[in-house]
C-alpha positions as CSV (number, residue, x, y, z in Angstrom):
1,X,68.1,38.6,-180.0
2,X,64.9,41.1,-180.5
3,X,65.4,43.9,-182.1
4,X,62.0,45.0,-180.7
5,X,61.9,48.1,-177.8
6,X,66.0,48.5,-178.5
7,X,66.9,52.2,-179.1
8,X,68.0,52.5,-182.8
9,X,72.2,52.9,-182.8
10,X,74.2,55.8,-184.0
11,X,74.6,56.1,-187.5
12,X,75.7,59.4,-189.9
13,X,75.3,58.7,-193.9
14,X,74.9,60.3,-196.9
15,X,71.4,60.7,-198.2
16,X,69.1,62.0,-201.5
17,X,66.5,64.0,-200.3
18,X,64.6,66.0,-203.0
19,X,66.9,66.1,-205.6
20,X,69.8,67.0,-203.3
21,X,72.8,65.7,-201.0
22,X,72.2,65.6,-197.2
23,X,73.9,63.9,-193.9
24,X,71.1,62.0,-191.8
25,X,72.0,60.7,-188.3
26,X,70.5,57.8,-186.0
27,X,69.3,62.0,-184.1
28,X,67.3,62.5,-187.1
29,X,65.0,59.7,-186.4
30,X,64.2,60.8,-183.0
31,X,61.1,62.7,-182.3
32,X,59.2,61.8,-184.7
33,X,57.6,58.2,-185.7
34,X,60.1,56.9,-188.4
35,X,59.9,54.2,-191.0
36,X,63.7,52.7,-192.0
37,X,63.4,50.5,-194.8
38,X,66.0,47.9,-196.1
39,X,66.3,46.9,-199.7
40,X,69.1,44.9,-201.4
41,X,70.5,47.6,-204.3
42,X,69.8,50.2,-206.7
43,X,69.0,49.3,-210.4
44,X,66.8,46.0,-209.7
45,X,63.5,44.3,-210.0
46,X,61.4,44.2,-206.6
47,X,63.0,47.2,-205.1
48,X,62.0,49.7,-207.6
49,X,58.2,48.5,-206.9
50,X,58.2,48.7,-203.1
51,X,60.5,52.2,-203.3
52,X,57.4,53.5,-205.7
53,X,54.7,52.0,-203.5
54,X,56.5,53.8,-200.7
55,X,56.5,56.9,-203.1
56,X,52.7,56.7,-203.6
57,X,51.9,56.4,-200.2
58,X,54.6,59.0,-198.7
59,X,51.4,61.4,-198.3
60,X,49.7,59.2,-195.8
61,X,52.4,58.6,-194.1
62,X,53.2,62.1,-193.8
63,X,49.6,62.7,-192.5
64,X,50.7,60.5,-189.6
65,X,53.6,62.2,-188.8
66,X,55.8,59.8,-190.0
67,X,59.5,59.9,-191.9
68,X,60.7,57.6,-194.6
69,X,64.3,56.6,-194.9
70,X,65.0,54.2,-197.5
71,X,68.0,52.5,-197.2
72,X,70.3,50.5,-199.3
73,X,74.3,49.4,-199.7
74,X,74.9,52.0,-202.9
75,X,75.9,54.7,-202.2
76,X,73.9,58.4,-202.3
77,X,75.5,59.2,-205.9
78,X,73.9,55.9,-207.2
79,X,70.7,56.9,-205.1
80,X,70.6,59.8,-207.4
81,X,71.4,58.0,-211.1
82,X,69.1,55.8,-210.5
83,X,66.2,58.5,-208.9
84,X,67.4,60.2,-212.7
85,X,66.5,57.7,-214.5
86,X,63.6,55.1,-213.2
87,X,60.6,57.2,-213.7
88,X,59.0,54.9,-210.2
89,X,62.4,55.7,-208.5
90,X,61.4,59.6,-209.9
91,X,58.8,59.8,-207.8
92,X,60.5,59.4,-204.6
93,X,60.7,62.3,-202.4
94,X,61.1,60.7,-199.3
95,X,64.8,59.8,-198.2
96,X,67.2,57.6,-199.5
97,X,70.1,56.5,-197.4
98,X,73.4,55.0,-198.5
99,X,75.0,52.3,-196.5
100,X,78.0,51.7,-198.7
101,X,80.0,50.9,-195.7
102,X,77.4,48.4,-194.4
103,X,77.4,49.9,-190.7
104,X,73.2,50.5,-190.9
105,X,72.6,47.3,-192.1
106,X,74.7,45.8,-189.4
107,X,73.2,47.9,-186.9
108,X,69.8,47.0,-187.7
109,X,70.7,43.3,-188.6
110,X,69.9,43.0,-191.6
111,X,73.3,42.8,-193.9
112,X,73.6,39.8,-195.9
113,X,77.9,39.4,-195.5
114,X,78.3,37.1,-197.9
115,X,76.6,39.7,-200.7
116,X,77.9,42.6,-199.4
117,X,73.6,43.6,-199.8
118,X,70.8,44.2,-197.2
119,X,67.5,41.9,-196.4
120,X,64.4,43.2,-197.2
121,X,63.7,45.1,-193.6
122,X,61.2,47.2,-192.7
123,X,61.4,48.6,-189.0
124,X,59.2,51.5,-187.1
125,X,60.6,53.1,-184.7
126,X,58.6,55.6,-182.4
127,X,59.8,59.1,-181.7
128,X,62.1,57.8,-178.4
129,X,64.3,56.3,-181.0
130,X,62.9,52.7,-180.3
131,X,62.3,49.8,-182.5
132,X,58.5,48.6,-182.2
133,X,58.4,46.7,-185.2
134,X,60.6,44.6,-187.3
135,X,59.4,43.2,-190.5
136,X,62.1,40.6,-192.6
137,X,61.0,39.5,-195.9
138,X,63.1,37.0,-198.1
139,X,64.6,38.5,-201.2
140,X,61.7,37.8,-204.1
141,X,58.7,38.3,-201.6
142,X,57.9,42.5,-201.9
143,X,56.5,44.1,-199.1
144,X,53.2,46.5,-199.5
145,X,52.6,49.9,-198.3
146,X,49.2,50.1,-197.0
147,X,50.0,47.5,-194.8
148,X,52.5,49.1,-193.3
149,X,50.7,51.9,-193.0
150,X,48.0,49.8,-191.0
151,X,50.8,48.3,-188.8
152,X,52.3,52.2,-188.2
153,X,48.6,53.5,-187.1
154,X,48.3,50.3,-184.6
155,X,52.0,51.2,-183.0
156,X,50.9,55.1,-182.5
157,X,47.3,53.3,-181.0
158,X,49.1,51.6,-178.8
159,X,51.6,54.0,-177.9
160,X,49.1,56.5,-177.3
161,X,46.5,54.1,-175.3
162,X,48.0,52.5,-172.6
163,X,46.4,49.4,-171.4
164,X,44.8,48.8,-175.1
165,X,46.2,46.3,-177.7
166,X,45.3,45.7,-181.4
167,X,44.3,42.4,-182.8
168,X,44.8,40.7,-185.7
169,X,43.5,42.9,-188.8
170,X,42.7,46.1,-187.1
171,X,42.3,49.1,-188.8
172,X,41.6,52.8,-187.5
173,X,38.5,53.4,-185.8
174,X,37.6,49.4,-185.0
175,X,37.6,47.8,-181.4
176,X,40.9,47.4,-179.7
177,X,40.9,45.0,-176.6
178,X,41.8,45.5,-173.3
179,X,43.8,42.6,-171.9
180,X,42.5,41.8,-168.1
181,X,41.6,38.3,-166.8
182,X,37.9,38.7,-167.4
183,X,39.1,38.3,-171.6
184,X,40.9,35.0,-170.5
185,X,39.6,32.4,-172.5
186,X,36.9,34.1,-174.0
187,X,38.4,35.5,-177.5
């Protein structure tokens, strides 16, 4: 089943945000446009080079009024070793959820059972607590943040232009189309 237009579940965790120990809720997400992101653990290889992208693009993403929440399996004391010691992990001031007991990654359907770890998911949700857009990516395969941040601006379009649509490769500013029967055919 499609994850897509569902309202996010409830959820309370443990989270690092700026240095310090915070609770974070599935209310927390609402309101606002929100970015949850799925990675398998702590202490790795590809994770530590999305979690920095993220990092370097947090500003951008904060222009748009959108919230990070990183999540993984560890918990929020391994959250902070590891945001002690990687200086990309360092430069993370967005938040960083942990999912020890799985119940996030279950919610959002991404837990691997077998490995006790998450998929690499990336979902948007808009600020009614909806999912509008899921993004799985296969263990080794890293996921970039300016195209997510493309992918966020085209879900806030959309949201805020009914009866438009982005197509493929739009970026802010360009055409958008509206569908009607006259475009049958004719793209």
């Amino acid at each position: 089943m499609s994850l897509i237009n569902t309202e996010i579940k409830p959820f309370k965790a443990q989270a690092l945000k700026s240095g310090q120990f915070i609770e974070v809720s599935d209310a927390d997400l609402k309101g606002k446009w929100s970015v949850v992101f799925f990675y398998p653990a702590d202490f790795t290889f590809v994770c530590p080079t999305e979690l920095e992208d993220l990092a370097d693009n947090y500003a951008e993403f904060q222009k748009l009024g959108v919230e990070i929440y990183s999540v993984s399996t560890d918990t929020h004391f391994a959250h902070k070793a590891w945001h002690d010691t990687s200086d990309a992990i360092g430069k993370i001031n967005y938040t960083m959820i942990g999912d020890p007991t799985g119940l996030i990654s279950r919610n959002f359907e991404v837990m691997i059972e077998e490995a006790g770890l998450a998929d690499r998911g990336t979902f948007v949700i808009d600020p009614q607590g909806k999912i509008q857009i899921v993004e799985l990516n296969a263990g080794g395969i890293g996921r970039d943040a300016s195209e997510l941040l493309r992918k966020v601006k085209a879900a806030q379009y959309v949201a805020s232009h009914p009866g438009e649509v982005c197509p493929a490769k739009w970026k802010e500013g360009e055409k958008t189309l509206a569908p009607s029967l006259d475009l049958v055919g004719k793209i």
